[in-house]
N, C-alpha and C positions, 0 to 999 in steps of 0.2 A: 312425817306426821304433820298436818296442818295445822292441828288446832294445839294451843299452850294454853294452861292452867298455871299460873305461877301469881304469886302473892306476894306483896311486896310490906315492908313497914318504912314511914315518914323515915326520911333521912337514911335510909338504905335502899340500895338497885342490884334487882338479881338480875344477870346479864343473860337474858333466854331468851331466844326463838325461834320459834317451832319446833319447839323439843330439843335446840342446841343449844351449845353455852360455850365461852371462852373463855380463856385462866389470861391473866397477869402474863405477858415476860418475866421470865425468873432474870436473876444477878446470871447468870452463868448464860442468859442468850440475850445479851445486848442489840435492839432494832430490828427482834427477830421479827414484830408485826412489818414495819417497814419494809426487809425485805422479800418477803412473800410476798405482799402484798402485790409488788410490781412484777408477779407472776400467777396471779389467782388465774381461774375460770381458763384455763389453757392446758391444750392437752400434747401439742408439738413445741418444742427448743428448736428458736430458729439457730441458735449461736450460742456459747457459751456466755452466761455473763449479759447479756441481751433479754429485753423482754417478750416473750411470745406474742406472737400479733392473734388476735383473738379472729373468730370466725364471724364477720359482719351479715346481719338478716339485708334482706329486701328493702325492710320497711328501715333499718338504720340509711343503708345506701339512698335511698330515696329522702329523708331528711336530711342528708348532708347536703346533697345535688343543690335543697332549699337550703339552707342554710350558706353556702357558699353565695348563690345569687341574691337571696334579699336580705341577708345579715352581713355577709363580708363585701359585695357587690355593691350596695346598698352603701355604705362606709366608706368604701374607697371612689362610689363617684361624688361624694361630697367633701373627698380629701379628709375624711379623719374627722370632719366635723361634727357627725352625729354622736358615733364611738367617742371624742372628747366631753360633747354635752353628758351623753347619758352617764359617762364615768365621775363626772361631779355633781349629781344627782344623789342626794343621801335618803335612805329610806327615813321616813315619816315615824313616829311613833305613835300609833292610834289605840286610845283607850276607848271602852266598850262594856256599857253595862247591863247585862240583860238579865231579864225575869222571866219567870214560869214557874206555875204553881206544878207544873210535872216534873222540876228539879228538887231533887232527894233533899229533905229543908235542914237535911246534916251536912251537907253539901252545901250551905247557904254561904258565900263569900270566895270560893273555891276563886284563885285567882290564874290564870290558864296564859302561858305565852303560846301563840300561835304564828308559826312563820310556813311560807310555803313557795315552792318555784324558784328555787336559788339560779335555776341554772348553771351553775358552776359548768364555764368552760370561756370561750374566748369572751362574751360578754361580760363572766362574773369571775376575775382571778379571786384570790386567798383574802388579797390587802382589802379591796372590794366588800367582801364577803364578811368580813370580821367586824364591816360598821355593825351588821343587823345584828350578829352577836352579840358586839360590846351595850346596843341598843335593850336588846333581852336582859345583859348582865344589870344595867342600871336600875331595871324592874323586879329583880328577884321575884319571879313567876314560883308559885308552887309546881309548877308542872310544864315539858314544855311540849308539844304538840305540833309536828313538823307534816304536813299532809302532801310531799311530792314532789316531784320534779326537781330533787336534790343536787342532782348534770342536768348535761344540756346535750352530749351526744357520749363523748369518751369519759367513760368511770375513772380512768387512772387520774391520780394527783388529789380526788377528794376526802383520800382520809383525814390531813389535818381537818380540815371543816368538821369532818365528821367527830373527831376531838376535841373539836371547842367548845361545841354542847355541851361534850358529856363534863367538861372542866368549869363548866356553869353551876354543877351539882346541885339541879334542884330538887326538894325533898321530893319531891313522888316520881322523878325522873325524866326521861326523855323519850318520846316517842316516833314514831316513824312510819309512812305507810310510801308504798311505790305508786310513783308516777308514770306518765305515758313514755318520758324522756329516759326514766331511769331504764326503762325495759327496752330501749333501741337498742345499744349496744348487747348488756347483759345485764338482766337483773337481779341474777342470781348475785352476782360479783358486788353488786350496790349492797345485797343487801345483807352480805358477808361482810363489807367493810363496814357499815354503821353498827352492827351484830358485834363486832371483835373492838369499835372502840366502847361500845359500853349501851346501847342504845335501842331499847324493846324497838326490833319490827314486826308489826299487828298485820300479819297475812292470811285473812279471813279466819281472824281468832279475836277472843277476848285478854285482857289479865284484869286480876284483881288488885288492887292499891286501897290502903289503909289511910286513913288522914285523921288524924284525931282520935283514935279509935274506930272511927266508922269505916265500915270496907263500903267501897264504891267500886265499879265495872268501868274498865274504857277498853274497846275495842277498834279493828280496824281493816277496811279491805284493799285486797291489790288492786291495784288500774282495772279499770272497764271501760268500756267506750258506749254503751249505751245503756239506755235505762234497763233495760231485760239484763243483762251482762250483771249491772250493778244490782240489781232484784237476787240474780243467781248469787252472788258470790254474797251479799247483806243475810241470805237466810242458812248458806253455808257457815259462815259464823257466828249466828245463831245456834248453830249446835251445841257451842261451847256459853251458852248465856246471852241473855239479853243486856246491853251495857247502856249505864246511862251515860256516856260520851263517847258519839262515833267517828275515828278519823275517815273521809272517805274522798279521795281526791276530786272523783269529777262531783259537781255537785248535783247533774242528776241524778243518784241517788236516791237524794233530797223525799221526795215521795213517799216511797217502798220504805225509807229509816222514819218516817211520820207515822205510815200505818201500820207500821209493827214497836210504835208507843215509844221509839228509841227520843228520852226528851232533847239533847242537843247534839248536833253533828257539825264536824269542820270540814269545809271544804279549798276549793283552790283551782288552780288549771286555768283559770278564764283570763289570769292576767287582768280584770277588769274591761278587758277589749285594748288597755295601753292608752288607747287617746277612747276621752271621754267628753260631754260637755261640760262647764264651768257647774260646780257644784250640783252636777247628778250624775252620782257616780255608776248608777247602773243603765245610765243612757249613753250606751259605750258602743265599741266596734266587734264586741263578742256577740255575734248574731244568734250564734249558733245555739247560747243560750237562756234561757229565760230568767234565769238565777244568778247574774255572776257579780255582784258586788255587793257585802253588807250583810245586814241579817234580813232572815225570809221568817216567814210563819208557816205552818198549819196546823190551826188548833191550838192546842199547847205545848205545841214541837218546834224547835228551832233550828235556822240553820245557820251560821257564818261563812260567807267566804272571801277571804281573803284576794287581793287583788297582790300579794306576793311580792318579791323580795327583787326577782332575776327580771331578762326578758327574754324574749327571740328573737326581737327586732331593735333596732339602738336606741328606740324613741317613746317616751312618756309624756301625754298630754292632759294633764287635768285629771292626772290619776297615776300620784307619783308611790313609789316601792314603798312600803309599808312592816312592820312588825307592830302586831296587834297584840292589846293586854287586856284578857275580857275577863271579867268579875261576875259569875255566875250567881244568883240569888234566886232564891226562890219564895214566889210571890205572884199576886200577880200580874198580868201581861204587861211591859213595856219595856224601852230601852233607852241608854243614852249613850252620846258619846261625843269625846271632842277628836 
């Protein structure tokens, strides 16, 4: 079943999605998530005791081939010096405060942590990984708003990550939608493991969240690679309600969630292009698209996207990692931020 209907109250998280849910480890199976875990999404035992080697697509084989040449390649002809830079590189904390009179004005203050593109794999170990966290922790976000690219090629080893969030416990909880990267390997498996530590995955579905008394919609879809893709799967989640906050990774989207009135959407995936020029941040090396840093407009629709947490490549120019803390108001049009 794709679409979930579930409702949440402040300071409670029901662990659903797509019509699944997990229980707790009881006392009598100690590190039972742990050890599944290092056997999900497999259907042959290579060995007893051993973890099954998963079945690799075309399209994973083919971004390893890149990622060995211009990620690990790339690193070792510069002796380690890229991979050292980029490893003492701490993400940013960027606040952000935006308005629109088509934000629900119960909804006025609604404070949103948004992180996206961890990559978690050889560029983003755990130690790495846990600044952006502890980052979010020091903001106490009501909500937090993860839009993708969680890995970087191999799922195994990210469920701590995937626990840290949820040990954030923020009242309207943690959210989740699949990236281009989580679906190389397996994305079923990503998105069983963020599903089992505690964390709605929004796969062209909505849920409902309470704040204050007022119910508000946040929804979210899986990866598309174009705009038509993203059209499809934005109106497939539609079935289940119109949300007024849409996670949706690529940001062309953007559009299709304007004119179907949806007032704010997070986005992600561009990385910002990585190297930018000095203070413009959307005159960057993501050609590919029109949208990729900051907030966009149309009309009274908005969109954010993040320039992300991870990378692909060891190198940041003028457009360093980021966890963003946007203050939603409604009002109207404009924004700030430092």
């Amino acid at each position: 079943m794709r679409s979930t209907r579930s409702k949440m109250e402040t300071g409670r998280s029901i662990r659903t999605s797509r019509g699944s849910s997990s229980a707790e480890p009881s006392a009598s199976e100690p590190g039972r998530r742990t050890k599944d875990w290092f056997h999900m999404g497999s259907k042959r035992s290579n060995a007893p005791g051993k973890p099954d080697k998963p079945k690799r697509s075309v399209k994973f084989r083919k971004a390893k081939v890149r990622h060995t040449v211009f990620t690990l390649g790339a690193n070792r002809l510069t002796g380690g010096w890229l991979k050292r830079k980029h490893d003492a590189q701490q993400p940013v904390k960027r606040h952000v405060e935006i308005s629109t009179p088509s934000w629900p004005k119960a909804l006025d203050g609604l404070r949103i942590g948004h992180v996206s593109d961890f990559h978690f794999g050889d560029l983003m170990n755990l130690e790495k990984a846990m600044m952006a966290v502890e980052a979010l922790a020091s903001e106490s976000p009501e909500i937090i708003c993860n839009t993708g690219d969680l890995v970087d090629l191999e799922w195994m080893g990210v469920e701590p990550l995937a626990r840290a969030f949820v040990e954030l416990n923020p009242p309207l909880g943690n959210f989740f939608v699949l990236g281009n990267h989580d679906e190389l390997e397996d994305g079923e498996a990503v998105a069983r493991v963020a599903t089992e530590a505690g964390i709605h995955v929004l796969r062209d579905d909505t849920m409902t969240v309470s704040r204050q008394g007022h119910d508000f919609r946040i929804g979210g879809v899986d990866w598309a690679r174009t705009p038509k893709q993203c059209t499809d799967r934005i109106d497939r989640m539609l079935q289940s309600g119109r949300p007024d906050l849409l996670l949706c990774h690529n940001p062309k989207g953007f559009d299709h969630a304007a004119a179907v009135g949806i007032p704010m959407t997070l986005s992600g995936h561009t990385h910002g292009g990585q190297i930018a020029r000095r203070n413009k941040p959307d005159a960057n090396m993501a050609f590919a698209h029109k949208r990729s840093a900051g907030l966009y407009e149309i009309g009274d629709n908005r969109m954010f996207v993040t320039v992300g947490v991870g990378a692909w490549f060891p190198l940041r120019m003028n457009c360093p990692a980021e966890v963003v803390i946007i203050t939603m108001r409604h009002g109207e049009p404009s924004a700030s931020h430092d």
